[in-house]
LOTORVO-990872 format. One record per residue: residue number from 0; residue in one letter; z negated, x negated, y of N, C-alpha, C, CB in turn. Coordinates in steps of 0.1 Angstrom, whole numbers, plus 5000, padded with zeros to 4 digits. Last residue first. Glycine has a CB too. Example, Ala and Ser with C-alpha at 12.3 -4.5 7.8 and 13.67 -1.06 7.14 Angstrom:
<atoms>
atom k:1 r:S n.z:4929 n.x:4872 n.y:4978 ca.z:4929 ca.x:4863 ca.y:4989 c.z:4921 c.x:4871 c.y:5000 cb.z:4943 cb.x:4859 cb.y:4994
atom k:0 r:A n.z:4922 n.x:4868 n.y:4943 ca.z:4922 ca.x:4877 ca.y:4955 c.z:4922 c.x:4868 c.y:4967 cb.z:4910 cb.x:4887 cb.y:4955
</atoms>
This chain:
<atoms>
atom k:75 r:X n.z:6221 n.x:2964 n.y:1912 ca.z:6208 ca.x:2964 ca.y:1917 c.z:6201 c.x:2951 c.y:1912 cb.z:6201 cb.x:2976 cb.y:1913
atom k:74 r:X n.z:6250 n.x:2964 n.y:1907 ca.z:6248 ca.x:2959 ca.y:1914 c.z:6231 c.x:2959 c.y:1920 cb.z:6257 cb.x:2962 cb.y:1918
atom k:73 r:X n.z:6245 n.x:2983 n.y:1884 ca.z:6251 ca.x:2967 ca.y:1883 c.z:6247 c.x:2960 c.y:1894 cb.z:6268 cb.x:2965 cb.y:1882
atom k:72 r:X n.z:6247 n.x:3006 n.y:1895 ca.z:6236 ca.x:3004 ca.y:1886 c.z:6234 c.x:2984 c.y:1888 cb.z:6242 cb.x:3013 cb.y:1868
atom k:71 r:X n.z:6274 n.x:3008 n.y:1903 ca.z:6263 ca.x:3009 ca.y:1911 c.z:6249 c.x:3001 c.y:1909 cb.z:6260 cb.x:3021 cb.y:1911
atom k:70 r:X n.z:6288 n.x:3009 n.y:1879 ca.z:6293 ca.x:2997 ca.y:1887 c.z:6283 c.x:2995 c.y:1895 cb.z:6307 cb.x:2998 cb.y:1895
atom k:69 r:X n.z:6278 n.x:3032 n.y:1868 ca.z:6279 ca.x:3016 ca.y:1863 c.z:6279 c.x:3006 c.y:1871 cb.z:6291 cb.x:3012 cb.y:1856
atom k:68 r:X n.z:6292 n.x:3053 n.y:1893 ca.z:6281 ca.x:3048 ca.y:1886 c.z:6274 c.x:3034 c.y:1881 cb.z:6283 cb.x:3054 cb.y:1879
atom k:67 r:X n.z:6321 n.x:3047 n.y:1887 ca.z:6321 ca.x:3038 ca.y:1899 c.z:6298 c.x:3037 c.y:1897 cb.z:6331 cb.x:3050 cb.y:1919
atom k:66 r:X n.z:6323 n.x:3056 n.y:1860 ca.z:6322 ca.x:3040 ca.y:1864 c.z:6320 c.x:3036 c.y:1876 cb.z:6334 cb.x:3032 cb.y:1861
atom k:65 r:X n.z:6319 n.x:3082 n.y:1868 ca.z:6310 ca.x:3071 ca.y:1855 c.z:6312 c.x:3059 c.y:1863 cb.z:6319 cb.x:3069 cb.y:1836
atom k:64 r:X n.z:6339 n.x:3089 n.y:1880 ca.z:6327 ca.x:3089 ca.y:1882 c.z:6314 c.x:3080 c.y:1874 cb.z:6327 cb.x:3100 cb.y:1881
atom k:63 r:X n.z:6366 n.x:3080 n.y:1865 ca.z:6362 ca.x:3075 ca.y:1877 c.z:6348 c.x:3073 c.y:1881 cb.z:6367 cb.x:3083 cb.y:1885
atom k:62 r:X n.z:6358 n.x:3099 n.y:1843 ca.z:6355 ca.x:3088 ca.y:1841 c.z:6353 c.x:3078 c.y:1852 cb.z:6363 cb.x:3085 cb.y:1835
atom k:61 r:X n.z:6356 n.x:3128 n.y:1860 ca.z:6346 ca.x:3126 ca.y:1854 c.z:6346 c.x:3109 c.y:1849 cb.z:6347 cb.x:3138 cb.y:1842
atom k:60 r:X n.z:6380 n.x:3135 n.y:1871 ca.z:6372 ca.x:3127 ca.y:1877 c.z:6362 c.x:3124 c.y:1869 cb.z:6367 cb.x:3132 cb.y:1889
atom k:59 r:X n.z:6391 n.x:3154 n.y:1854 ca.z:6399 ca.x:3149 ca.y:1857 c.z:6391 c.x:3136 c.y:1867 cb.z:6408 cb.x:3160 cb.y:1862
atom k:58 r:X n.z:6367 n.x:3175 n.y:1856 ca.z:6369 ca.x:3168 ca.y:1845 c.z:6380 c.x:3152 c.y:1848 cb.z:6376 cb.x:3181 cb.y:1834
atom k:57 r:X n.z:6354 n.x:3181 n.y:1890 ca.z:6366 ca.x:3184 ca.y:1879 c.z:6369 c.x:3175 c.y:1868 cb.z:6379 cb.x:3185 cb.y:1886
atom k:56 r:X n.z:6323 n.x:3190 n.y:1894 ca.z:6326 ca.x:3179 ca.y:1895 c.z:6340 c.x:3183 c.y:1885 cb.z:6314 cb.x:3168 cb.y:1890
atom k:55 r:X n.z:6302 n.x:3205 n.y:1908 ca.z:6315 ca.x:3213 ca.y:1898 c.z:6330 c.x:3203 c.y:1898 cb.z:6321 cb.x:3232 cb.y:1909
atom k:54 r:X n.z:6280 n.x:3200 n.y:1919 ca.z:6288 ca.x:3199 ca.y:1928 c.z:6299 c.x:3201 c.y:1918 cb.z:6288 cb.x:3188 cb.y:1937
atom k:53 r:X n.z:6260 n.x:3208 n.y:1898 ca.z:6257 ca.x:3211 ca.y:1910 c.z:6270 c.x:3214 c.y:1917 cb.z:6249 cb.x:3202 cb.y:1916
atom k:52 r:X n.z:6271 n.x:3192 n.y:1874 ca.z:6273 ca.x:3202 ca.y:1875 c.z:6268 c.x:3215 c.y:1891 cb.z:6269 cb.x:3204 cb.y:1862
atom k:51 r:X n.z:6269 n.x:3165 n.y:1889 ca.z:6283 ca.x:3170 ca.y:1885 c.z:6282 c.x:3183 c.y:1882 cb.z:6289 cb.x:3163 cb.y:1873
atom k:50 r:X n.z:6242 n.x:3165 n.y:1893 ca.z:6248 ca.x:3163 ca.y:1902 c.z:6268 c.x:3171 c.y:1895 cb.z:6244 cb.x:3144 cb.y:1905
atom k:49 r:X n.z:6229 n.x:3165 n.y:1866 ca.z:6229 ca.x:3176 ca.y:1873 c.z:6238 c.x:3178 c.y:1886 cb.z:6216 cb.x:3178 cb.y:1875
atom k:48 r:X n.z:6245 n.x:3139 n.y:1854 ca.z:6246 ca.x:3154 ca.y:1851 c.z:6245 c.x:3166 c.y:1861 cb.z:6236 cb.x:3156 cb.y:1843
atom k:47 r:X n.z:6226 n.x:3126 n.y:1868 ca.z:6243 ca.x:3122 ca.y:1872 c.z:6251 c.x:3138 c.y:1866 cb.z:6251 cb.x:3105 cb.y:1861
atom k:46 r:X n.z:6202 n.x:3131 n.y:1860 ca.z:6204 ca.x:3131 ca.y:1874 c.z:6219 c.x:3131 c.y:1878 cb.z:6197 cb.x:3119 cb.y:1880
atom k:45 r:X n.z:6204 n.x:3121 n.y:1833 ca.z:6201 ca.x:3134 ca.y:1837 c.z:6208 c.x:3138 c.y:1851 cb.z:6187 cb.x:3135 cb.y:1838
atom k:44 r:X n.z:6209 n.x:3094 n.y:1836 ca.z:6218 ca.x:3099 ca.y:1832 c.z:6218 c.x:3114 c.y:1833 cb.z:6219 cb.x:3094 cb.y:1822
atom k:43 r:X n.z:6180 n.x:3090 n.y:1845 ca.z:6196 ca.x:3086 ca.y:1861 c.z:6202 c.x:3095 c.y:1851 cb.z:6208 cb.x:3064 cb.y:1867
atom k:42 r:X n.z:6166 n.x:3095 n.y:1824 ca.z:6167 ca.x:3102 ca.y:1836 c.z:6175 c.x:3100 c.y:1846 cb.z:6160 cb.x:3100 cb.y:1841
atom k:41 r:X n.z:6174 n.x:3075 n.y:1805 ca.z:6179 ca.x:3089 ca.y:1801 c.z:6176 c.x:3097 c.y:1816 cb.z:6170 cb.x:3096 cb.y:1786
atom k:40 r:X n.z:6191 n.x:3046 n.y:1802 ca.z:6177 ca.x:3052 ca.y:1814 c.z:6180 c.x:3069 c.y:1814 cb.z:6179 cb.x:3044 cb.y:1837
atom k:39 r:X n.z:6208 n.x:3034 n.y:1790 ca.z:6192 ca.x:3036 ca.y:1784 c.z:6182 c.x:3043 c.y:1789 cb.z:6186 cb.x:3026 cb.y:1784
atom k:38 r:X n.z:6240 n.x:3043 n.y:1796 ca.z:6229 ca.x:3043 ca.y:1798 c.z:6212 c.x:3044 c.y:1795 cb.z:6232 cb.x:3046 cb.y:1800
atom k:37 r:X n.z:6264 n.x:3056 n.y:1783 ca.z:6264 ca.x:3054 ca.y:1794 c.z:6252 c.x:3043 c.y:1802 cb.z:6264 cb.x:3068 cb.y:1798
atom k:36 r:X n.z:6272 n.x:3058 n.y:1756 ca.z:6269 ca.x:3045 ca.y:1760 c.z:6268 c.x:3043 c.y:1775 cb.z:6279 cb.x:3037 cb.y:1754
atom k:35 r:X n.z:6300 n.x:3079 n.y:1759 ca.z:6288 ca.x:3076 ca.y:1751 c.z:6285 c.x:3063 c.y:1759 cb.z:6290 cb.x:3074 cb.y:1734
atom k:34 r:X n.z:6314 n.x:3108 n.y:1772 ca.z:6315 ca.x:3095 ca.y:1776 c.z:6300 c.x:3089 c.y:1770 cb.z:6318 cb.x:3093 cb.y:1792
atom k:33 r:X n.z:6338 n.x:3134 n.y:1758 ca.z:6322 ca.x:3125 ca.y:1759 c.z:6326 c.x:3115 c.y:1762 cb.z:6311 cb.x:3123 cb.y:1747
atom k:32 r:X n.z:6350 n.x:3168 n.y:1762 ca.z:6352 ca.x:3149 ca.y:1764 c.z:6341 c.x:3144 c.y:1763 cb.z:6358 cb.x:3142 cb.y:1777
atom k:31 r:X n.z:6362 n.x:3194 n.y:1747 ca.z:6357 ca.x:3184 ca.y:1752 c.z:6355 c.x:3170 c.y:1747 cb.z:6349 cb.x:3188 cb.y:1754
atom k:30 r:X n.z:6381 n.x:3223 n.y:1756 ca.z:6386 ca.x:3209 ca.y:1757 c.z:6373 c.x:3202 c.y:1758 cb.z:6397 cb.x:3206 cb.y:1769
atom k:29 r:X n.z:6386 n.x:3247 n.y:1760 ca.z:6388 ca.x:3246 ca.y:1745 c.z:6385 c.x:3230 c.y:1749 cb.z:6405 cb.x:3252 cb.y:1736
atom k:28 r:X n.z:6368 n.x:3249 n.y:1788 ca.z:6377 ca.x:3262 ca.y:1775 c.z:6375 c.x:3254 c.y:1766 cb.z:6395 cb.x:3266 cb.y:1775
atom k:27 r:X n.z:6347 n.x:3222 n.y:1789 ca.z:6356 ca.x:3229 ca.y:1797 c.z:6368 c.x:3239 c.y:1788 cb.z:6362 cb.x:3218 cb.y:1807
atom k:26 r:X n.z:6324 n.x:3201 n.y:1785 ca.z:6330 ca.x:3211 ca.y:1782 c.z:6338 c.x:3222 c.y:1793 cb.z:6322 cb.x:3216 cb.y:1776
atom k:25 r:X n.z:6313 n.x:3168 n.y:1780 ca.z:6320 ca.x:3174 ca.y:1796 c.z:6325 c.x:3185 c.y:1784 cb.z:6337 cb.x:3161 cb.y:1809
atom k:24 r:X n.z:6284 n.x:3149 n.y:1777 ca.z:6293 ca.x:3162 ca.y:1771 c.z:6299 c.x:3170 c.y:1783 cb.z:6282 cb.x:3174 cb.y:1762
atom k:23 r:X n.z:6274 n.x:3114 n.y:1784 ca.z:6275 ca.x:3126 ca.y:1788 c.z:6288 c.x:3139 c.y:1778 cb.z:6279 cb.x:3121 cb.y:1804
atom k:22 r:X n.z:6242 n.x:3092 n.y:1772 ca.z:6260 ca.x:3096 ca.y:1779 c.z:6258 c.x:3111 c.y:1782 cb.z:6276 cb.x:3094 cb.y:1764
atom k:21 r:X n.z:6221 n.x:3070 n.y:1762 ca.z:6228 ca.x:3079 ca.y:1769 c.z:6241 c.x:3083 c.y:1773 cb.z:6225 cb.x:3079 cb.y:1775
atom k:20 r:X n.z:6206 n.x:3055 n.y:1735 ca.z:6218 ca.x:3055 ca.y:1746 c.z:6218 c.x:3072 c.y:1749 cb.z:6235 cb.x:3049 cb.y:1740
atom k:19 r:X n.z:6183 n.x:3034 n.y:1720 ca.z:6187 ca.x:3047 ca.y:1726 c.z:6193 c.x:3051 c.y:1736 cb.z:6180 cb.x:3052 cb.y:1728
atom k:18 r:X n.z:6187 n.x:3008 n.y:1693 ca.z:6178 ca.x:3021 ca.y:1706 c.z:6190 c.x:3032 c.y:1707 cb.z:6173 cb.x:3014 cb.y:1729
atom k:17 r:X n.z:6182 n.x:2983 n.y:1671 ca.z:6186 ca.x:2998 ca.y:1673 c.z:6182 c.x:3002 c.y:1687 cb.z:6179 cb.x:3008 cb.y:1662
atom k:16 r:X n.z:6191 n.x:2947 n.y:1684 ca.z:6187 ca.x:2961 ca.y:1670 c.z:6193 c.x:2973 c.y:1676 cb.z:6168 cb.x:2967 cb.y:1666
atom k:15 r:X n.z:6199 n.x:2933 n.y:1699 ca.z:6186 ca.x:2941 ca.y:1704 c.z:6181 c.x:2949 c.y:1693 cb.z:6187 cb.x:2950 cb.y:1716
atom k:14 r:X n.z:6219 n.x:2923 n.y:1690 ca.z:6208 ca.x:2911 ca.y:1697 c.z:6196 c.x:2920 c.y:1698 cb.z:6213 cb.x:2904 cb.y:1716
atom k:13 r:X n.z:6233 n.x:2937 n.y:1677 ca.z:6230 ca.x:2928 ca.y:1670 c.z:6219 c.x:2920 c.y:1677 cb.z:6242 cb.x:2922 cb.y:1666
atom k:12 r:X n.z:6226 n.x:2969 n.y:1683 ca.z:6235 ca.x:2958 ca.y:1688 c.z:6228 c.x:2948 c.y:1682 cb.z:6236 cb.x:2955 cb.y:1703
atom k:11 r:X n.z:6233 n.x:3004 n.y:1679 ca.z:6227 ca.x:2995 ca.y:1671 c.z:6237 c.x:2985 c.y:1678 cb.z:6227 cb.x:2998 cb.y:1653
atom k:10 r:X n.z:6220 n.x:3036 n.y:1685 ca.z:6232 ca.x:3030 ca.y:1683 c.z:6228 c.x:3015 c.y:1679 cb.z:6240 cb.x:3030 cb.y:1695
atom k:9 r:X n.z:6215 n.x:3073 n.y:1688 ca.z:6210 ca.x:3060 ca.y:1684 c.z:6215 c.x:3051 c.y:1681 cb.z:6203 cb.x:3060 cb.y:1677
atom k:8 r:X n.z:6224 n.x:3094 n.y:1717 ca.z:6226 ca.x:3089 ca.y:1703 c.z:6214 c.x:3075 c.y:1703 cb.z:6245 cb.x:3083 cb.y:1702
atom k:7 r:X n.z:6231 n.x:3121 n.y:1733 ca.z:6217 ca.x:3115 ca.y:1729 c.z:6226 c.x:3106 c.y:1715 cb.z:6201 cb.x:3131 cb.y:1724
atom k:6 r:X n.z:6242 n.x:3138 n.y:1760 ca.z:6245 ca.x:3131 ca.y:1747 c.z:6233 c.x:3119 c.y:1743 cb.z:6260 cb.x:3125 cb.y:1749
atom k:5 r:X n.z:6238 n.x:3167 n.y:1779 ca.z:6235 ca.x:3155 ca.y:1776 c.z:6236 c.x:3148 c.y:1764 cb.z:6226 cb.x:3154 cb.y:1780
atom k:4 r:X n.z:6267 n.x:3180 n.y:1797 ca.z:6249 ca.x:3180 ca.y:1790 c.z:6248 c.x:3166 c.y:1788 cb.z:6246 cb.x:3190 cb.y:1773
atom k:3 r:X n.z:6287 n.x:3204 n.y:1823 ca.z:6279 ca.x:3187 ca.y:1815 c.z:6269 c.x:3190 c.y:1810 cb.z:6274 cb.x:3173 cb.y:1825
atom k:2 r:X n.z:6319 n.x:3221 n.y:1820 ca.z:6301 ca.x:3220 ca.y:1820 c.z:6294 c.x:3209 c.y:1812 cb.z:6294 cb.x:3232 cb.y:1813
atom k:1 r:X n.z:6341 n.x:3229 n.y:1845 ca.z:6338 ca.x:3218 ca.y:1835 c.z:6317 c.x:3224 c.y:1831 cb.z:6342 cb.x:3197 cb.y:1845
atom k:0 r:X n.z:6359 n.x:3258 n.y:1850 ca.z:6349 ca.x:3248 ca.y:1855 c.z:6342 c.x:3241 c.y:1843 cb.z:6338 cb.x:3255 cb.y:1864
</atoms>
C-alpha cells in the first residue's frame, strides 16, 4: 500500500518571483514518485493527501488523480 505526504518546495517564475508550491510523496517498498508543482493552496493539497491515503489510493492512479484534480480546481 502506497503512502502520501507532503512535498514542500520553493520555486521561482519569472512573472511572480519566488513562492511556494505544493505537491505530493507517493512511497510504496522500494519505489518513490513525486508529483511537484501541484498547488499554492497547501490545504486542498493536504486534503488530496489525506483522501488518498484514507481510501489506499493505488500508485498506478495517483497521476490520473492529480489531474483530473487540476482540471477541477480550473474550472472554479
Amino acid at each position: 500500500m502506497a503512502k502520501y505526504s507532503l512535498l514542500t518546495q520553493t520555486l521561482y517564475d519569472t512573472s511572480i518571483g519566488h513562492y511556494t508550491s505544493y505537491g505530493i510523496i507517493a512511497e510504496e517498498r522500494k519505489l518513490t514518485i513525486s508529483v511537484a508543482d501541484i498547488s499554492t493552496d497547501k490545504f486542498a493539497v493536504e486534503q488530496l493527501i489525506e483522501k488518498f491515503n484514507t481510501h489506499k489510493l493505488s500508485l498506478c492512479h495517483l497521476h490520473d488523480v492529480v489531474e483530473d484534480f487540476l482540471y477541477d480546481c480550473n474550472q472554479c
